[in-house]
C-alpha positions, 0 to 999 in steps of 0.5 A, a space after each residue: 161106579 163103572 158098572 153105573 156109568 157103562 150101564 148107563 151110557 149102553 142104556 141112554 146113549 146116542 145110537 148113531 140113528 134114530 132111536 125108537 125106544 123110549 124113555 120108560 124102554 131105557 129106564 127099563 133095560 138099564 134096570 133089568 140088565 145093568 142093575 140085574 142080579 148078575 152085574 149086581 153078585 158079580 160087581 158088587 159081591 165079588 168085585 171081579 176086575 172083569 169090568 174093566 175089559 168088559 166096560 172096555 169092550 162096550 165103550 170102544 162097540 158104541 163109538 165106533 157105532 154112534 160116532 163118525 168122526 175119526 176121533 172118537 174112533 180113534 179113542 175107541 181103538 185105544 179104550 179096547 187096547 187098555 181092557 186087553 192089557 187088563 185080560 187078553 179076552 177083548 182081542 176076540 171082538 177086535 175084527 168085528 169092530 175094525 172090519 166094517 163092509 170088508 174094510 178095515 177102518 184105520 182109524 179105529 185099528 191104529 189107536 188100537 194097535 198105537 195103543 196095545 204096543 206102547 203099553 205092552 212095551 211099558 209093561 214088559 219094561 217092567 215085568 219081563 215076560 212075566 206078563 203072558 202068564 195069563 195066557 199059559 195059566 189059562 192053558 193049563 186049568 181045568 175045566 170049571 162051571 159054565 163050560 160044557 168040558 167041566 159037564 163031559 169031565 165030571 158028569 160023562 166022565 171023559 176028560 177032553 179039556 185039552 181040545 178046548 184051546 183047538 175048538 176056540 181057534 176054529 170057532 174064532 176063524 169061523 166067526 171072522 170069516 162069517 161076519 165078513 162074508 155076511 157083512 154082519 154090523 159090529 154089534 151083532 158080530 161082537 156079541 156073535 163072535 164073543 159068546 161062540 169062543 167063550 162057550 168053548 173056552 173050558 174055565 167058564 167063570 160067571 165073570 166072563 158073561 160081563 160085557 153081555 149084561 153091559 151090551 145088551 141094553 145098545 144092543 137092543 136099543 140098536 136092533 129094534 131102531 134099525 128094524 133088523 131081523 134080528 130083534 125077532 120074538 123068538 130071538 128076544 126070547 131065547 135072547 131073555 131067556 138065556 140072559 134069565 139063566 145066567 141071572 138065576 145061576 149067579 144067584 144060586 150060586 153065591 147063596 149055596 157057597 158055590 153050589 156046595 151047600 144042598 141042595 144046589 150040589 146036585 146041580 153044581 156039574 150039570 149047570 154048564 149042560 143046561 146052558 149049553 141047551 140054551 146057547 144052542 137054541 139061540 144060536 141057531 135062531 140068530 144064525 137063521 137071522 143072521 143068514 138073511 139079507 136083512 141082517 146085514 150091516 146097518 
């Protein structure tokens, strides 16, 4: 049901501005994406918690998008706390939502961080420091499926994981510290920042890519309304073309028991490589975007 309501809210809700997609456009986004074979395998067959952080990412992103009263934005800090506390992941899009025209919007931080301390203090009452073994257990894993250091591990041979946790910090800085300068809007900088981290994350579990499939239909809906460069054709087709992929390796994967069974074996260790040819190419069209005087904040 979370998976319905978030898709749906992405897909119709108010964009802050005057939306140019119709009806039949969001009748089609929420269907194509929100009901796509990824959510679907992800939520549905596996039913993997990984909807309550990225839910929690996609409502706090459209509240402080479509809303100005300091309310709502309020509300949204506290909403992106409580997915934090369910995995850390939702951390990475924290700057990019509570730093707007390189300033920090209070409002937005302060339900956060009231948020994010009273719960962690709750918990820790309760589970001692028990409760950061998420964090060491994600340290210590090996290398899995869409990461690239699972396709140098198994098919190159070199075992390299251990640089992983490093290139995630510098990418993470570097991200920051570009949207800031740029004054990337929220949406963009959220989806920017969050896809270079977790493409260099070693365990690339397919839950990961959740909030993508739920943000996409807002953000779409929010490039083509605010005639930013960044809805290219080439964008949006590198853009579909990736989100394509990971539809058809969820696919592939829950049909040939985790790409165990022939002949998806064979394929099974060079997934992540190709991903990784797909991540490039839209990176590097959305970056040339992002660059430009257009692709500003709205």
């Amino acid at each position: 049901m979370l998976l319905i309501a978030v898709g749906a809210l992405s897909s119709f809700a108010n964009i802050g501005f005057n939306d140019k997609t119709s009806s039949l456009h969001k009748q089609c986004l929420f269907a194509f994406l929100t009901l796509s074979p990824f959510a679907l395998i992800t939520i549905g067959l596996y039913g993997n918690n990984d909807i309550l952080p990225a839910s929690s990412m996609v409502v706090a992103l459209i509240g402080i998008v479509a809303h100005k009263k300091r309310l709502i934005r309020f509300l949204s800090g506290s909403v992106l706390a409580i997915g934090c506390l369910c995995k850390f992941y939702p951390l990475i899009i924290l700057p990019s939502l509570c730093i707007r025209k390189r300033q920090i919007d209070w409002s937005f931080f302060s339900g956060f961080l009231g948020t994010f301390v009273l719960l962690t203090e709750l918990a820790y009452a309760q589970w001692g420091s028990s409760i950061l073994i998420p964090l060491k257990f994600a340290g210590s894993r090996d290398s899995k499926h869409l990461s690239i250091f699972n396709f140098i591990r198994h098919v190159l041979g070199f075992n390299i994981d251990y640089l992983s946790v490093y290139a995630m910090i510098v990418v993470f800085l570097v991200c920051i510290a570009f949207c800031i300068l740029k004054d990337i809007n929220p949406v963009s900088g959220a989806i920017l920042t969050f896809a270079m981290v977790l493409s260099f994350y070693k365990v690339g579990h397919q839950q990961f890519f959740l909030f993508f499939f739920l943000v996409a239909p807002f953000a779409l809906r929010y490039w083509i309304s605010s005639l930013s460069k960044i809805f290219s054709r080439p964008i949006a087709g590198a853009f579909l073309a990736w989100l394509a992929y990971l539809n058809w390796y969820q696919l592939e994967y829950s049909i040939t028991c985790g790409m165990w069974k022939w002949p998806a074996i064979v394929f099974r260790y060079w997934g992540a490589f190709f991903y990784a040819i797909l991540s490039l190419v839209l990176l590097v069209i959305v970056f040339r975007s992002l660059s430009s005087k257009r692709a500003a904040t709205d």
